[in-house]
Each structure stands twice: as structure tokens, then as C-alpha cells.
C-alpha positions in Angstrom: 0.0 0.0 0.0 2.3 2.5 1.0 5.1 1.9 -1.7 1.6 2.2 -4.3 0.7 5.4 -2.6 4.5 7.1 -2.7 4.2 6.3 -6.8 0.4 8.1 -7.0 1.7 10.6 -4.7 5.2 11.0 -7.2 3.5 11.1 -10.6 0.7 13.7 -9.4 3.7 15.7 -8.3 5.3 15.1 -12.0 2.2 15.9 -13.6 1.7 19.1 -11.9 5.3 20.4 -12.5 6.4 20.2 -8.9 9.4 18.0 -9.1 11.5 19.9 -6.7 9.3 18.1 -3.7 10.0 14.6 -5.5 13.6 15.4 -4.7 12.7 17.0 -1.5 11.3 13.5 -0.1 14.4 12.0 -0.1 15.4 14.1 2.5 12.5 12.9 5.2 12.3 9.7 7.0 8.9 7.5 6.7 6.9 9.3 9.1 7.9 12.8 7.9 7.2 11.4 4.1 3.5 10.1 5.1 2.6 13.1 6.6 3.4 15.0 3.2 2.0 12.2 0.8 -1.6 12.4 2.8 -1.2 16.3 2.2 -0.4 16.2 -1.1 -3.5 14.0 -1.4 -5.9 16.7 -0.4 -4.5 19.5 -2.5 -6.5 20.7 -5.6 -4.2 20.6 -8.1 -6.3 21.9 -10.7 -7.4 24.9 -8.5 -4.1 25.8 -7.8 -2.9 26.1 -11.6 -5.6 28.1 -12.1 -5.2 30.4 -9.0 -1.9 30.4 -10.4 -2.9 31.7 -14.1 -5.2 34.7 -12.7 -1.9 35.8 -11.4 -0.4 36.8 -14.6 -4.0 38.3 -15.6 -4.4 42.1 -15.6 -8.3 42.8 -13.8 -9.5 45.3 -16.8 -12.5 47.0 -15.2 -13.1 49.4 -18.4 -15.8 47.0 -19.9 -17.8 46.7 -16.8 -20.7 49.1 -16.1 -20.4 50.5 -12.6 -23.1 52.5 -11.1 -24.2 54.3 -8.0 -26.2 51.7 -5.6 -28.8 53.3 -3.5 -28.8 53.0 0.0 -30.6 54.6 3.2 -29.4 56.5 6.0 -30.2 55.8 9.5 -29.6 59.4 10.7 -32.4 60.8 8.2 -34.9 58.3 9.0 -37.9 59.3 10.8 -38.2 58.0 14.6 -41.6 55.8 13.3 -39.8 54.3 9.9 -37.1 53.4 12.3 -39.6 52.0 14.9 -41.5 50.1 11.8 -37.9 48.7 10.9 -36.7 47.7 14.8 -39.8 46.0 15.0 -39.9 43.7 11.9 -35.7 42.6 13.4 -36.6 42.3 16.9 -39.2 39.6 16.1 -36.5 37.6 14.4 -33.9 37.8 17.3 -36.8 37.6 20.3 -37.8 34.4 18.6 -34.5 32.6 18.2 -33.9 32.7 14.6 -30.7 34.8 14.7 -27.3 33.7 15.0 -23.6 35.9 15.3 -20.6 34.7 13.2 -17.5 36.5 13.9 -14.5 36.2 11.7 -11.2 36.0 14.2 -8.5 33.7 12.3 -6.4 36.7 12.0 -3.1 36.6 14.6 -2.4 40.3 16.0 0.9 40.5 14.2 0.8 44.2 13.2 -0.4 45.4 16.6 2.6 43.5 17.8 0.3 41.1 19.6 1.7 37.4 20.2 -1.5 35.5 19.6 -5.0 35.3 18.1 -6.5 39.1 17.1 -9.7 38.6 19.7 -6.9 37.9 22.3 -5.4 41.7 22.3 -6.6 43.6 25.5 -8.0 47.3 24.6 -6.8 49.4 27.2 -10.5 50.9 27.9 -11.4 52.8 31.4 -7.9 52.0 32.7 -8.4 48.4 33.4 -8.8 46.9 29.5 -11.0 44.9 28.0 -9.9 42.6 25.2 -11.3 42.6 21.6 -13.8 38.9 22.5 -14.7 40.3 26.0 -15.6 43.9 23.7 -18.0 41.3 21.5 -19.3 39.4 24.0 -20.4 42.3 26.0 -22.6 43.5 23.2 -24.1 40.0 22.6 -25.2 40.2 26.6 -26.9 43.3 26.4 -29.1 42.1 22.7 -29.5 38.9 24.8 -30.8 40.9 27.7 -33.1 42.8 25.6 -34.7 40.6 23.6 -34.9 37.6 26.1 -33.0 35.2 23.8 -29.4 33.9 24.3 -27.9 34.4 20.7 -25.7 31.5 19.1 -22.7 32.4 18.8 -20.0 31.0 16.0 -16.5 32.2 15.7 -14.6 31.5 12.7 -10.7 30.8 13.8 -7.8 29.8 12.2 -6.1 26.4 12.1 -2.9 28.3 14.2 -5.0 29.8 16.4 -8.1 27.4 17.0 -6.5 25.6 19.8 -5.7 28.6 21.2 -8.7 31.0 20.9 -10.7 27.8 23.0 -8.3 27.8 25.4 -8.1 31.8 25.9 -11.9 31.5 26.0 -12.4 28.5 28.5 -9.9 30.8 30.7 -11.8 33.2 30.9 -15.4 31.5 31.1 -16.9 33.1 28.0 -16.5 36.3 29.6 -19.8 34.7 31.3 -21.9 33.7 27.8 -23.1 30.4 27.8 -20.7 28.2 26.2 -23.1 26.0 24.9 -24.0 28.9 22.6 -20.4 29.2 21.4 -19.1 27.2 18.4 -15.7 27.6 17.1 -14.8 26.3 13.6 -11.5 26.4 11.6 -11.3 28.2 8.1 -10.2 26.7 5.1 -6.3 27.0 3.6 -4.8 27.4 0.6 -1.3 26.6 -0.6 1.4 29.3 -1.0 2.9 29.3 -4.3 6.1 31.0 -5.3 6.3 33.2 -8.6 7.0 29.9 -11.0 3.9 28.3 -9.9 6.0 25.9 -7.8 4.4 25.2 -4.0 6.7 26.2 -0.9 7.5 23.6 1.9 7.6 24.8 5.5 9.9 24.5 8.2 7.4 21.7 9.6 8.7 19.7 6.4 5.2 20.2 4.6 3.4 22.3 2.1 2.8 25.6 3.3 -0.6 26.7 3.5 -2.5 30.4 4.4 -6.2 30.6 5.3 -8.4 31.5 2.0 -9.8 34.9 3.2 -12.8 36.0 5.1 -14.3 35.0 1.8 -14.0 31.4 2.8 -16.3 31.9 6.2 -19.3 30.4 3.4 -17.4 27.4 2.5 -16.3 26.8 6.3 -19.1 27.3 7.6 -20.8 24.8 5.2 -17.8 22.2 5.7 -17.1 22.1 9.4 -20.9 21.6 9.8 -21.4 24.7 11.6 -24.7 25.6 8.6 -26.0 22.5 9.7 -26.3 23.0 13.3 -27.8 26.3 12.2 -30.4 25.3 10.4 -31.2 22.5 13.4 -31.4 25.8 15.3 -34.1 26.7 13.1 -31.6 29.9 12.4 -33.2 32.3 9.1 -30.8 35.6 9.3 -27.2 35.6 10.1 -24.8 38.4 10.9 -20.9 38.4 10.1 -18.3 40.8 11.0 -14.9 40.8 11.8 -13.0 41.0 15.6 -11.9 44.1 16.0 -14.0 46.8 15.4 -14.9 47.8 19.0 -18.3 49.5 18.0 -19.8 46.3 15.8 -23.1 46.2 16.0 -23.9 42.5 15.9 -27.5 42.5 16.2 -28.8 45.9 14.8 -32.6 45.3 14.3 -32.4 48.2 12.0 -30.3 46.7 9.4 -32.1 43.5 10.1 -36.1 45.4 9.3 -34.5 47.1 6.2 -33.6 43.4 5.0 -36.7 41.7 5.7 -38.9 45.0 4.4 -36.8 45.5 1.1 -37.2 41.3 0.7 -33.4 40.6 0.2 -31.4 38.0 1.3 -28.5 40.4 1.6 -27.9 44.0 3.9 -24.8 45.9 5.0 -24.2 48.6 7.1 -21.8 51.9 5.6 -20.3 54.5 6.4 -19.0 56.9 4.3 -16.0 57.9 2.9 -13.8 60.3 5.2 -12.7 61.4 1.5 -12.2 60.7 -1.9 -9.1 58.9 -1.7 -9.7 57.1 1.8 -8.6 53.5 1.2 -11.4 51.4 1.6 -14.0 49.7 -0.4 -17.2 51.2 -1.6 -20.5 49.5 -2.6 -21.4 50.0 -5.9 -23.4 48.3 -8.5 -21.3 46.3 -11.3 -23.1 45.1 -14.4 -26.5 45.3 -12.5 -25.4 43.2 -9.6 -24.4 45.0 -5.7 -20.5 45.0 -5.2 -17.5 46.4 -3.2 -15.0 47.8 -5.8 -11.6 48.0 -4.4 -9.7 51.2 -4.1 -7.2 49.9 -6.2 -9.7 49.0 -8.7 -12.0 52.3 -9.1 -11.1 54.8 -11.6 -9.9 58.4 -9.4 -12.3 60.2 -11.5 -15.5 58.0 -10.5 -13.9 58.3 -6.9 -14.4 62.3 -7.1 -17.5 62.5 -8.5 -20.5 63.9 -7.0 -24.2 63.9 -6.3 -26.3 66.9 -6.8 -26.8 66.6 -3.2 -23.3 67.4 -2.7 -22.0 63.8 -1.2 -19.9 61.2 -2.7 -21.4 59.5 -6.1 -19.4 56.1 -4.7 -18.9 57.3 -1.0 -20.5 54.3 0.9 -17.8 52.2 2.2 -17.7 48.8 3.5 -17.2 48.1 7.0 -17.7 44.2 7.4 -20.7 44.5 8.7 -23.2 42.1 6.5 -26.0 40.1 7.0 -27.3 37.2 5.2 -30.6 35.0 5.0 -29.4 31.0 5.5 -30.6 30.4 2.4 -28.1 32.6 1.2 -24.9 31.1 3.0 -25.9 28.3 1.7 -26.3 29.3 -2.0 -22.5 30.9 -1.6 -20.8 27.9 0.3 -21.5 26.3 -3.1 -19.9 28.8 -5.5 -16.6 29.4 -6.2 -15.7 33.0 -5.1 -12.7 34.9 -7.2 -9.6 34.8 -5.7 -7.6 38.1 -5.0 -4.0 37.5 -4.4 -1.1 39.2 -2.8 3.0 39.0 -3.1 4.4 38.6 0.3 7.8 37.5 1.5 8.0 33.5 3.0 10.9 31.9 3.9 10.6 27.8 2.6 13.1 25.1 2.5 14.7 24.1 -0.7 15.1 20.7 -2.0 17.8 19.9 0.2 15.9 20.6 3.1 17.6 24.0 3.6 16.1 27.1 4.6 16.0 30.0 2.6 15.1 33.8 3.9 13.8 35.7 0.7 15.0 39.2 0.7 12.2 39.9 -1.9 8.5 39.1 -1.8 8.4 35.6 -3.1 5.3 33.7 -2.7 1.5 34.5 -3.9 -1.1 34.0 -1.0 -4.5 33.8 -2.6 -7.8 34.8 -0.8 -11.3 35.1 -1.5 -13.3 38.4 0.0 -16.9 38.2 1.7 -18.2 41.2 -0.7 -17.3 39.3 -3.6 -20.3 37.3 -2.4 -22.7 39.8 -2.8 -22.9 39.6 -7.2 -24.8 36.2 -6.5 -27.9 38.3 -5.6 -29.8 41.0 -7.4 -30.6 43.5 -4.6 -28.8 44.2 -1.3 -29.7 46.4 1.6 -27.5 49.0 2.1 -27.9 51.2 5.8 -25.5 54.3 6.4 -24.6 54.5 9.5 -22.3 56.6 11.1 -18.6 56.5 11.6 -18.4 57.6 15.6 -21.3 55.0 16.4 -20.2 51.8 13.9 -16.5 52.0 13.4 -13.9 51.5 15.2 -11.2 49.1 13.8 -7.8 47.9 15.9 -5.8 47.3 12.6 -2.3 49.1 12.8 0.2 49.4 16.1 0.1 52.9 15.5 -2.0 56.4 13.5 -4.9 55.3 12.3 -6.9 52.5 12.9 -5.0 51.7 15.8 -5.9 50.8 19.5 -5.4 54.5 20.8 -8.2 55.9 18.1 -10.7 52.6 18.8 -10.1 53.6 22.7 -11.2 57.2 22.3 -14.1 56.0 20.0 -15.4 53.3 22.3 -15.5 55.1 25.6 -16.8 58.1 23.9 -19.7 55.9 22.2 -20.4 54.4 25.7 -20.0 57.5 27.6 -22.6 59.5 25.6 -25.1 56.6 25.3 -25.0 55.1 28.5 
């Protein structure tokens, strides 16, 4: 069996161009060289060439039709539309058919944080609180006021599943019921250097980087965390990222807009500080809703503007979506595009030798949530504001960082509270 499955295992890798790990074998002992042949089993071959080709492709955007997508703001809507709105969520949530998913595979490595994102303590009213405790605390108070306890799923990372449960367990749940709480892993990808070849890691196998927050669908369908859902009898779903400290996880607004405009998509936006702020803004590509990169949208679209004197494209996306189960569903079963990124990997060579790049080296594909949205017609789109909805812990330092989302979050909870 096993000197049958070393030959499979040696003429997929022959096929597929990736001799160098043939001659890398002979470096391992038997363990080392099963561990790498059941890898190698698992790995999408096919995928990976293609991933591959859309690396040398240029993204033309010229031929597509982009358009303004409307959207409605929450600080111009009158107290009884809002009321009308709150209502329609609220009876979702009070009745159990809501769920959380928060997206924290992400390691705190540019906040110089030695662990998982959710991990990194906030230094709020002097004595901190850290980015799950942040999350959890708004879950409690929905809970409280809509007499529910909400399910709670939280997407990690296969290097930091192990220990996101155990930071968790620690701690309690920060007092949520764990039985609500279900961690599940997202899905990898291989790196691939700029020949197409795949890179072997330090731990003598192929090195792999989680697929995006694009992937949450597929993971979500694969770990089997849809199907306890649905057992739930869960309809809407929210999913944001860990670390914005004013996430709103269960705004009934957002959630009446949906269920009044009949889509199985909404989002919540702010808008643009100005024209050139990086971030992506809704729009509305070939008659489908979309985020269009920064990168992507043409300066002179960026600057245009309304007759009412705001942005033309000035909504931008703050990972802060909610979806009908129906629609997770209908996702996990598509193939999203792939975006990819150069970034430097060290590997070992074929001799088993490590090698630092001094250059970027190695293409690390992932797939983005918004790119979820063409699947659907319509989307609800709710402007919200800046001060009350977003406060991101991104960068160590400037903007973004955990001195702005300090001075956001206590003044949020010092004027509402």
C-alpha cells in the first residue's frame, strides 16, 4: 500500500510540475514522508494552476458598467420608519432565529500582539478589556433585551483554534453560555512562489494560508457549523470581523430594512472620510451590488459627485453584512474569485535547507466576503455613522490603531450610556 501510494503521490507531483518536492522527499524519514504524501493528497491541483494563471492576468474594469447603488441612511430616517424597521428585526432575534458569526482567524501581528486578534486587551477605562470580551459584551446586552441567548459561531484559524478555546475556557466566555459558542477552523490554501511551484515549510510540509474572510461560506458549510444552524431553526445571520470595537452584531435596523426590502443580503456603511480614503465602496457592477476596491475604481469615479453634494461612490464597506441562511448556503457552493497578494515566505529548498527571501516571493490567494454579494440581485445597504459603527484595531500605531478605537469606544459608551 504505501510503496503504491508514494508512486500516485510522485507522478501527481510530475504531472503538476512540482518535481522539486520529489527530490525533496528524499530528505524525510517514513513518518515525515507520510505526513506530506496524505497532504499532497488533499491539495487541488487543478485549483491551484488556475489560481496560479489569474496571477499573470491584468483585472480590466473598463468594460464593466459601474453604477451608484442606493442605500438609506439611519440618521435621516424618521423615529416611526425606524420604529417600523426595529420591530420587523426584533421579532426575528426575540424568537431565536438569529445567529452571530465572527471572523477572528487573523493573529495580532501588526499590533505586535503574540496571539489570536480577539486575544489583544484594549486598554478601555484603565483596566482593558480585550477585543472577545468587547463582543461578548454586546451580545449580553441584545440577549438581555430581547430575552434570547444568541448563538454564537466564531470562525478561527487552524494556528490559532487551539488557542482561541483555550483563551476562552480561561476566561469563562467572559460569562456567555458556552453551549452557545461554536468555534470552527477556516479553510487553507497553498502558497505558491512566482514559478507556480508550492513552498515547503519549516514543519517539512506544504505551506498553506487561510483563504480569506471569503471562505467563512465554505467553512461554515464544511465544518458543519450551517447544519447545526439550520437545526437551530436559524433564518438571518450576521458576520463581521474581531476588531472593530463598536460592531453592532444585532442591529434590528439593518435587520427590518432586509426583511422589508425582501433581500437576502444588507450591509451597514459609512461613508468615505474622503475621496481617496482607502477602503472599499459599494457600488453596482453590471447590474449586480459589489464592493469595488480602491485599487480598482477609476480616481475620476472616486471624485465624482451627487447633486446633493455627497460622494457618487462614498459608501464604504465596513464588514458589517447580514445574510438570510438560504443565502450562506447558496455561496458555500460557488466558487468565489480569488484576489491575491505577493508577500515574503521563507521555505526550505530541496535539500531541506532554509532559505530567507529578501524579496517578496510567494502568492497567497484569498477570496473576499463582498465578492459574495454579485450572487444576488438586490442588497440592503444602511449608512450608519462612523463615531457610532467604526472602530477598527488594525495598525500598532496612527490610524486605525488601539489609541483611536479607545477614544471611540469610551466616547460611544459615555454619551449613550
Amino acid at each position: 500500500m504505501g510503496i503504491e501510494r508514494t508512486q500516485e503521490v510522485m507522478n501527481i507531483l510530475h504531472k503538476n510540475g512540482q518535481e522539486h518536492i520529489i527530490q525533496f522527499m528524499q530528505t524525510l524519514n517514513d513518518y515525515e514522508r507520510e505526513l506530506l504524501e496524505n497532504q499532497i493528497l488533499t491539495i487541488d491541483f487543478h485549483q491551484i494552476a488556475e489560481l496560479y494563471d489569474n496571477t499573470k492576468r491584468k483585472i480590466e474594469i473598463k468594460e464593466n458598467k459601474i453604477e451608484a447603488i442606493p442605500y438609506f441612511d439611519k440618521t435621516k430616517m424618521g423615529s416611526s420608519k425606524k420604529n417600523q424597521l426595529d420591530t420587523l428585526g426584533e421579532k426575528v432575534i426575540s424568537t431565536g432565529k438569529y445567529a452571530v458569526v465572527t471572523m477572528a482567524g487573523g493573529q495580532g501581528t501588526r499590533l505586535e500582539h503574540p496571539g489570536p486578534k480577539g486575544t489583544f486587551k484594549l486598554d478601555v477605562y484603565g483596566k482593558g478589556k480585550y477585543l472577545f470580551e468587547i463582543l461578548i459584551d454586546n451580545l449580553k446586552e441584545a440577549n438581555k433585551k430581547y430575552g434570547v441567548v444568541i448563538p454564537w459561531y466564531i470562525m478561527t484559524s487552524k494556528e490559532n483554534h487551539e488557542e482561541t478555546q483555550k483563551f476562552l475556557e480561561k476566561h469563562g466566555y467572559f460569562g456567555y453560555d458556552k453551549n452557545q459558542v461554536i468555534l470552527f477552523p477556516q479553510g487553507e490554501l497553498p502558497l505558491i512562489d512566482k514559478e507556480g511551484k508550492l513552498l515547503i515549510g519549516k514543519n517539512k510540509l506544504i505551506k498553506l494560508a487561510s483563504d480569506g474572510n471569503g471562505g467563512t461560506f465554505t467553512s461554515l458549510r464544511t465544518s458543519g457549523a450551517l447544519a447545526d444552524m439550520k437545526e437551530r431553526g436559524i433564518q438571518w445571520v450576521f458576520i463581521g470581523g474581531v476588531d472593530n470595537v463598536l460592531l453592532k452584531m444585532a442591529d434590528t435596523t439593518l435587520l427590518g430594512l432586509a426583511i422589508e426590502q425582501k433581500v437576502q443580503v444588507a450591509s451597514k456603511s459609512i461613508v468615505k472620510a474622503n475621496p481617496q480614503e482607502r477602503v472599499g465602496v459599494f457600488c453596482k457592477m453590471n447590474g449586480h451590488p459589489k464592493v469595488i476596491e480602491y485599487t480598482e475604481l477609476p480616481s475620476k469615479m472616486a471624485e465624482e459627485i451627487t447633486d446633493e453634494g455627497e460622494l457618487r461612490y462614498g459608501e464604504s464597506h465596513i464588514m458589517c453584512n447580514l445574510f438570510t441562511i438560504d443565502a450562506i448556503e447558496k455561496v458555500s457552493k460557488e466558487a468565489l474569485i480569488y484576489h491575491h497578494a505577493i508577500k515574503k515566505n521563507a521555505y526550505l529548498d530541496e535539500e531541506g535547507r532554509e532559505v530567507i527571501p529578501q524579496e517578496p516571493n510567494a502568492y497567497k490567494f484569498e477570496a473576499f466576503i463582498f465578492d459574495a454579494f454579485t450572487f444576488f440581485d438586490g442588497i440592503a445597504i444602511l449608512r450608519g455613522k462612523r463615531e457610532e459603527d467604526f472602530a477598527p484595531v488594525k495598525n500598532k500605531e496612527g490610524i486605525d490603531s488601539p489609541k483611536t478605537a479607545k477614544e471611540l469606544y469610551e466616547k460611544f459608551w459615555n454619551m449613550s450610556h
